[in-house]
VOGU-3710 file (C-alpha; in Angstrom, 3 decimals, decimal comma):
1> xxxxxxxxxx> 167,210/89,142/67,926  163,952/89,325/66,195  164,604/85,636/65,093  165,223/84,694/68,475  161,993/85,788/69,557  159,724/84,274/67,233  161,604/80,978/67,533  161,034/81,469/71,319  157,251/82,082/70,855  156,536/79,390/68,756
11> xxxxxxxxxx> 157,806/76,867/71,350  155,899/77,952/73,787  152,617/78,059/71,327  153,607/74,240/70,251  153,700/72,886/74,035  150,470/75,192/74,900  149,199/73,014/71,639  150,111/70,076/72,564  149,019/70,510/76,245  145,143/71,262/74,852
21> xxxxxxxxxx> 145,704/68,571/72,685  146,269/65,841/75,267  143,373/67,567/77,540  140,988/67,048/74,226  141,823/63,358/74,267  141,361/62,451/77,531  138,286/64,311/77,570  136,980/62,250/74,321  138,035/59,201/76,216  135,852/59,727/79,476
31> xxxxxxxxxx> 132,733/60,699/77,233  133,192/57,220/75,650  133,702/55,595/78,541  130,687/56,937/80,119  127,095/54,559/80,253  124,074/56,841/79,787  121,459/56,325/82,337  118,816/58,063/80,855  116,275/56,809/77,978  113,697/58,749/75,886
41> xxxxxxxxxx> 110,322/57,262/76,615  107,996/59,654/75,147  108,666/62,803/73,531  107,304/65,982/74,977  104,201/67,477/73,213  103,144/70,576/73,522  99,329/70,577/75,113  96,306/70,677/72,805  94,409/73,110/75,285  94,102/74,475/79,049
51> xxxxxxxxxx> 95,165/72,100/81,711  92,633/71,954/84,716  92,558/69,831/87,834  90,735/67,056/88,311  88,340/68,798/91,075  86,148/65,235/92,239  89,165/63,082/92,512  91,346/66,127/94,643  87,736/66,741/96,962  87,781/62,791/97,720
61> xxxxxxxxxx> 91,503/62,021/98,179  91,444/65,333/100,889  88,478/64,339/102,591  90,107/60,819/102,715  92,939/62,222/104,143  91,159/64,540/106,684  89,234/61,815/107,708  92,473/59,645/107,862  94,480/62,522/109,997  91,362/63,022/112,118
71> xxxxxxxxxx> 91,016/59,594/113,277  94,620/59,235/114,225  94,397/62,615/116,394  91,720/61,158/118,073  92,789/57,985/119,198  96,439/59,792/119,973  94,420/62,187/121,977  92,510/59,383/123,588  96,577/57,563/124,476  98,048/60,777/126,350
81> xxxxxxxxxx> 94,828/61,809/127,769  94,587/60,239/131,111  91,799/62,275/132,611  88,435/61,052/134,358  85,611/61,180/131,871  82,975/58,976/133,623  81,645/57,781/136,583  82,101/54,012/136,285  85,612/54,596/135,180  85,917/56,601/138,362
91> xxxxxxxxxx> 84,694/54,057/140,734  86,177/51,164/139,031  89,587/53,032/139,397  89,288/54,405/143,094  86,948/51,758/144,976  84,945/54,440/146,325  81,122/55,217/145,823  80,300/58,513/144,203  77,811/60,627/146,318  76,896/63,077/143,469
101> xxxxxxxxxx> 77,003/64,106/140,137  77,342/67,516/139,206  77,150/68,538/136,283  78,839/71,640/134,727  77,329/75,138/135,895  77,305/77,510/132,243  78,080/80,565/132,548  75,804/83,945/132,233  76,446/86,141/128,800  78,411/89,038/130,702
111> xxxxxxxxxx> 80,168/87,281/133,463  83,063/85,603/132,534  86,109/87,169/133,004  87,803/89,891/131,916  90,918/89,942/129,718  93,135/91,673/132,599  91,524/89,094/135,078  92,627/86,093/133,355  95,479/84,900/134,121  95,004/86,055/137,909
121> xxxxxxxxxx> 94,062/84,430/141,139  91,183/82,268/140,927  87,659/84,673/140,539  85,334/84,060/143,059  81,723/84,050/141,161  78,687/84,392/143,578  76,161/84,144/140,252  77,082/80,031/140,652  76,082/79,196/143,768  72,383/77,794/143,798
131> xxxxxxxxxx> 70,593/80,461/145,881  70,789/83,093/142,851  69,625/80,323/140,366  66,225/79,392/139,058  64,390/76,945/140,938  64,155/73,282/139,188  67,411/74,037/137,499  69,872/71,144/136,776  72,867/72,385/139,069  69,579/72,729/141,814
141> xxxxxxxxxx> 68,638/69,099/141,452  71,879/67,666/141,355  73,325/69,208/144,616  69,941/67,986/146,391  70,515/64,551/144,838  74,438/65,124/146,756  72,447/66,765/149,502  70,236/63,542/150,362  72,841/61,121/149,893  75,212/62,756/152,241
151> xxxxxxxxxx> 72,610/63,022/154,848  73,082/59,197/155,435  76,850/59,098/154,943  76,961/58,770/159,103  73,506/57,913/160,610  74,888/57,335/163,874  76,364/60,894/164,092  74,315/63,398/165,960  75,946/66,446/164,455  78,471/64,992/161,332
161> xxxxxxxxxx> 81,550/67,119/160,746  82,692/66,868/156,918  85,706/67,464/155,041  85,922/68,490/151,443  89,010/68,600/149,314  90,287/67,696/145,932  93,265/65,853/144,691  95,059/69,273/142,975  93,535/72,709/142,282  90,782/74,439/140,063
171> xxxxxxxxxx> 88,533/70,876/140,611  85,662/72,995/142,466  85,550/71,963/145,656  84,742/75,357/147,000  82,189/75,744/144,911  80,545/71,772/145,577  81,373/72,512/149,327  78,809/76,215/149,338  76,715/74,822/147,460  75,944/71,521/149,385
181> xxxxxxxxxx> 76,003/73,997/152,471  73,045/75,790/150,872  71,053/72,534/149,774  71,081/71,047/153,439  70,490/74,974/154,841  67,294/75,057/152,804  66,102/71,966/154,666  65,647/74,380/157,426  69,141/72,915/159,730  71,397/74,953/160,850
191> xxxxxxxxxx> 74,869/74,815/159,133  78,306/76,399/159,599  80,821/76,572/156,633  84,377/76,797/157,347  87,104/77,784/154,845  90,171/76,291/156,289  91,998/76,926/152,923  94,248/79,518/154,365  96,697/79,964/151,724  93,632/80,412/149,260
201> xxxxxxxxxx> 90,331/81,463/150,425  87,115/82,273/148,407  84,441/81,315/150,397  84,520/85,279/152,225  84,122/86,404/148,088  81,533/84,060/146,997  78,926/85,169/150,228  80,045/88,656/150,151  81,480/88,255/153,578  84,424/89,964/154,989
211> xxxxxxxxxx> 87,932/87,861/154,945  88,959/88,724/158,830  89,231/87,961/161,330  88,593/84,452/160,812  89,615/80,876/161,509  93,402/82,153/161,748  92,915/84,551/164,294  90,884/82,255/166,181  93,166/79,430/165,788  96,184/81,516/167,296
221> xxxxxxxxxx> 93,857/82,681/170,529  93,273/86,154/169,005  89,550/85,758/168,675  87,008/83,657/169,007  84,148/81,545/166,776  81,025/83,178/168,558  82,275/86,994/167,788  83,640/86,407/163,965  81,177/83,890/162,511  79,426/85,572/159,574
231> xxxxxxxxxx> 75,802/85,486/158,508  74,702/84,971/155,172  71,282/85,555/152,756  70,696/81,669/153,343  68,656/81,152/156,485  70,479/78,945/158,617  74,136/79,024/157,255  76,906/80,798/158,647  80,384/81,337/157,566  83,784/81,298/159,819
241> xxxxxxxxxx> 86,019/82,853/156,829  90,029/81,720/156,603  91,051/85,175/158,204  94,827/86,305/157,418  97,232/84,137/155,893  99,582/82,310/158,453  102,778/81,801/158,011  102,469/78,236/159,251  98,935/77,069/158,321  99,551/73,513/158,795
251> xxxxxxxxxx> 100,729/74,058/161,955  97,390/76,039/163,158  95,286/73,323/161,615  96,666/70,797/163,668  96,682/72,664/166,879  94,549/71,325/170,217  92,496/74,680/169,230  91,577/73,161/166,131  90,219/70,178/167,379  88,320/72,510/170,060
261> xxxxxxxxxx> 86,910/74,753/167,616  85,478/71,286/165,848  84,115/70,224/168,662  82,188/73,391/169,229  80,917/74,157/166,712  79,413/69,939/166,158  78,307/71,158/169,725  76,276/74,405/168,300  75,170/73,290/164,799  73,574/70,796/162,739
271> xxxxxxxxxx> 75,970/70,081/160,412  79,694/71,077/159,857  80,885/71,770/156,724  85,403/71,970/156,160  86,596/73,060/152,731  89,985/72,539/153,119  93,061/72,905/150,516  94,171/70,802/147,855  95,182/66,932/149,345  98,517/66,316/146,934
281> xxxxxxxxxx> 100,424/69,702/146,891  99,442/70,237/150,963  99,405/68,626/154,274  96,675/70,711/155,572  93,799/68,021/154,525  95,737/65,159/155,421  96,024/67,013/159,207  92,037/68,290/159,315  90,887/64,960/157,958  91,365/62,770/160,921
291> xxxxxxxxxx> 89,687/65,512/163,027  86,204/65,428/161,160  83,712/62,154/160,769  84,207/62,067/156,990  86,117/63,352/153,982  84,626/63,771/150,261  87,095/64,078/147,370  86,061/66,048/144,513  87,081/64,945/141,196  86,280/66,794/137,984
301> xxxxxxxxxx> 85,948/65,184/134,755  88,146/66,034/132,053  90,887/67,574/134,304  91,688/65,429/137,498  93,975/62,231/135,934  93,034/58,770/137,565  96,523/58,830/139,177  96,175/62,134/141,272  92,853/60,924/142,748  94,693/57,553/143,651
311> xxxxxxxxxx> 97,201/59,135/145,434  95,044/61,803/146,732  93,544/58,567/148,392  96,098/56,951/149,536  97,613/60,528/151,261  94,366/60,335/153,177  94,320/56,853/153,747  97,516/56,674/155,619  96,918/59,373/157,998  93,735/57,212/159,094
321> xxxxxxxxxx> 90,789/59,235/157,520  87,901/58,157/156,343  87,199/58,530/152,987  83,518/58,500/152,714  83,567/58,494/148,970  84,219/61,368/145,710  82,015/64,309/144,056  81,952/63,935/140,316  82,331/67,993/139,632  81,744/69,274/136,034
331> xxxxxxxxxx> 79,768/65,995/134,000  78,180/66,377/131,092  74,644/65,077/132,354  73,333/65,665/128,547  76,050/61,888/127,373  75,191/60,484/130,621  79,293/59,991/131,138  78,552/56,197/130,981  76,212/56,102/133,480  72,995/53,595/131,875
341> xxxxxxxxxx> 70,487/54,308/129,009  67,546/54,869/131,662  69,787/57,580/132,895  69,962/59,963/129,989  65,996/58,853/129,394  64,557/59,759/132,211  66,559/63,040/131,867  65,192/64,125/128,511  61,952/62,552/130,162  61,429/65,518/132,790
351> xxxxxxxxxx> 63,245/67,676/130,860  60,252/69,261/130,201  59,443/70,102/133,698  62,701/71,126/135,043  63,779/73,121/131,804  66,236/75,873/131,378  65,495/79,702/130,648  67,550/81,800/129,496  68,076/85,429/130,990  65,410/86,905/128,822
361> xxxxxxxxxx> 62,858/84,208/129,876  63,024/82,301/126,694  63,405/78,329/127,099  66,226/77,316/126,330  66,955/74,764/123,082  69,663/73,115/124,390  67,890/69,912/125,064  65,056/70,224/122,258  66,172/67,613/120,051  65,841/65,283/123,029
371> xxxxxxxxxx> 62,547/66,371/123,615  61,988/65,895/119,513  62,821/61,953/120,261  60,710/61,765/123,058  57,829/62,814/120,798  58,821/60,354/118,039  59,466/57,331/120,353  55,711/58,139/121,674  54,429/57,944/118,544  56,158/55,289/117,824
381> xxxxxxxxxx> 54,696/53,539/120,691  51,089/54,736/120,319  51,369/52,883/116,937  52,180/49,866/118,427  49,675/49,709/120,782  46,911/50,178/118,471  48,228/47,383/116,332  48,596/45,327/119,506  44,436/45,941/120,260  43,746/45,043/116,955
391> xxxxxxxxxx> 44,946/42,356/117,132  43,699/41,837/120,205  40,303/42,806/119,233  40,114/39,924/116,539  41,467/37,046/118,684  38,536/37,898/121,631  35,855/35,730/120,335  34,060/35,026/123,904  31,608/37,854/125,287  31,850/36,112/128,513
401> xxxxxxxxxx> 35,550/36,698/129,016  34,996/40,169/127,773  32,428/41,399/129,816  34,691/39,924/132,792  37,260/41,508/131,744  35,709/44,709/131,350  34,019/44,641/134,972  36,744/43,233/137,004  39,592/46,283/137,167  42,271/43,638/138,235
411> xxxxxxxxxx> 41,311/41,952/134,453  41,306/45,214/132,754  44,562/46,249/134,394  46,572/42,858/133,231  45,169/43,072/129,858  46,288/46,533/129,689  49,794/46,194/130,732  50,346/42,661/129,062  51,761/43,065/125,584  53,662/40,024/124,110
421> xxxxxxxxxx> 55,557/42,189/121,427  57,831/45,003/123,926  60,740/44,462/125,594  61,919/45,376/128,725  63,522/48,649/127,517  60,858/49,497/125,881  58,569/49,106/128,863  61,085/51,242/131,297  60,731/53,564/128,371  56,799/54,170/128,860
431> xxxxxxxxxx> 55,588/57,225/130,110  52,225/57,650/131,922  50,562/58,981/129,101  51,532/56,164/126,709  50,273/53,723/129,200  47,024/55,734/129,745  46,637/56,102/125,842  47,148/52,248/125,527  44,591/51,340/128,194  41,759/53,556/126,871
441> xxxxxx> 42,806/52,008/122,982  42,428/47,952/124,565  39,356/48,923/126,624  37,398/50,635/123,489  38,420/47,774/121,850  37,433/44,804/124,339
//
């Protein structure tokens, strides 16, 4: 038996052999057959010392590629952005001629809002309307620029009845719409403000007014104008708040009452003043704007898109209303927002006069390095003209002409405001103190 076994165990360790064996071969045989794909170009060497990067070369390719990335943001930005960002884009895009400019009211350190107000209902802010700022202030000027173009929107209206709105929410026409009421009430007329946004009123926060009752109640025969119209710290303007919220405020709005109420108050007051809601989410402009003599659309730059105002135009268009023309809300007067050269000079120009304090009575620097060019483009002109008299000085060889010159003012005055070496710019560029300067440098010289 013993026998047996070992014969039995060295068969099965010769096929286990020969198995491996075969496996071995086959193996040998694929190595073979096998291409190498990989060569030995240069051997690995250890480093002679410390390895550092190459700091000029990494500061240039990454400012190359920041500038590279930068670029393309902007002009992607520029593709998706379809906001109005200036005026002549605005008018060339809506056919309509823009009655103001406004430019972007900053706010006072201290009264933004709070963190648990953000996020809420609009916030009224009374600090923005123009009776609580400084007098000669930007915001000031520019609502009496809107103030005395709107006075001749309708000449042959006794007592004109206007209509503000906006194409969607947040644009400002509340604000615009108080603050043109408190431009034209400074003239000394008499002028009624009515908030006909009934699903969102302000205009009872901004005057400190009380809400109701209002142009709701009176509109459903529960009160009238005379008992609920509300005075405010303006002389001359009054305020007929929005009262409750209806449940049907387009309804009310284009009630016989309405029309009534219109007429009464045209009947009582200089001017008539409507801020009324939104145009494209809302019917209630597209109702009150065929009651009233004209309708202003407030567009504000960087935020209303081209096609909202268009359609906001066309809504108001096809109801019949007249469309007077749009309020450019929130510009930034300091680029001029493509408006011309002489624009943004004769800004920084008066600058100087109508300049901006800040709460603690300090002048502001916001515009001093456009006052800083000013000074340099003087200087650069005062240079100029005494170049120009010298050489004006050595080609007047007869005392005759001179001495005319001198005694005739007419003379004096051409030779001082001839000068064969500026340009037009240049000369709308002349203040009255470089043209003074110049005539007292020719004159000396003559």
């Amino acid at each position: 038996f013993e026998l047996v076994g070992l014969l039995r165990k060295s068969e099965v360790n010769q096929d286990l052999y020969t198995r491996l064996l075969q496996k071995y071969e086959e193996a040998r045989i694929a190595e073979a057959a096998e291409v190498g794909t990989a060569q030995l170009v240069d051997p690995a060497l250890p480093p002679g010392g410390p390895f550092r990067p190459n700091t000029s070369v990494n500061v240039f390719l990454g400012a190359l590629l920041g500038l590279v990335l930068g670029i393309a943001q902007a002009f992607l930005l520029e593709h998706i952005d379809n906001s109005v960002h200036s005026v002549r884009e605005l008018e060339k895009a809506m056919g309509l001629p823009t009655f103001g400019l406004i430019p972007q009211i900053p706010e006072k350190p201290g009264s933004g809002p709070s963190l648990a107000e953000r996020g809420r209902r609009k916030r009224v802010r009374p600090d923005r309307l123009i009776s609580s700022m400084e007098l000669g202030s930007i915001a000031m000027e520019a609502y009496r620029c809107l103030r005395t173009n709107i006075q001749f929107a309708a000449p042959d209206t006794k007592t004109p009845c206007y209509l503000v709105t906006s194409a969607g929410p947040g644009e400002g026409k509340s604000l615009t719409t108080s603050n043109l009421a408190i431009a034209i009430a400074q003239l000394g007329r008499r002028v009624v403000l009515v908030d006909a946004d009934m699903r969102r009123p302000v205009l009872h926060g901004l005057f400190g007014v009380e809400r109701g009752p209002g142009l709701s109640e009176i509109l459903v025969g529960n009160a009238t104008w005379q008992e609920n119209l509300r005075s405010t710290s303006v002389e001359g303007l009054h305020v007929l708040p929005a009262g409750q919220s209806p449940p049907n405020p387009a309804e009310l709005l284009a009630s016989e009452r309405t029309r009534t109420l219109i007429r009464e108050l045209s009947d009582n007051f200089d001017l008539v003043l409507v801020d009324s809601p939104p145009a494209l989410p809302l019917t209630d402009a597209s109702v009150l704007s065929t009651e009233v003599n004209g309708v202003f659309l407030v567009v504000r730059a960087g935020m209303a898109s081209l096609e909202a105002a268009r359609r906001a135009k066309a809504s108001l268009q096809n109801v019949g209303a007249r469309l007077l023309g749009v309020i450019f809300n929130g510009a930034c007067v300091q680029e001029g927002l493509g408006l011309p050269g002489h624009y943004r000079y004769s800004y920084s120009h008066y600058s100087h006069y109508y300049h901006e304090t800040d709460d603690d009575g300090e002048e502001s620097t916001e515009f001093g390095w456009r006052r800083w060019l000013l000074k340099c483009r003087r200087a650069l002109s005062s240079q100029r003209g005494e170049t120009w008299a010298a050489s004006a000085k050595g080609q007047t060889t007869d005392p005759q002409t001179t001495n005319a010159q001198i005694a005739d003012p007419q003379a004096a005055a051409l030779v001082t405001t001839t000068d064969p070496q500026t340009t037009d710019d240049e000369t709308d560029e002349e203040t009255d103190d470089e043209t003074t300067e110049r005539s007292r440098i020719v004159r000396s010289s003559s």
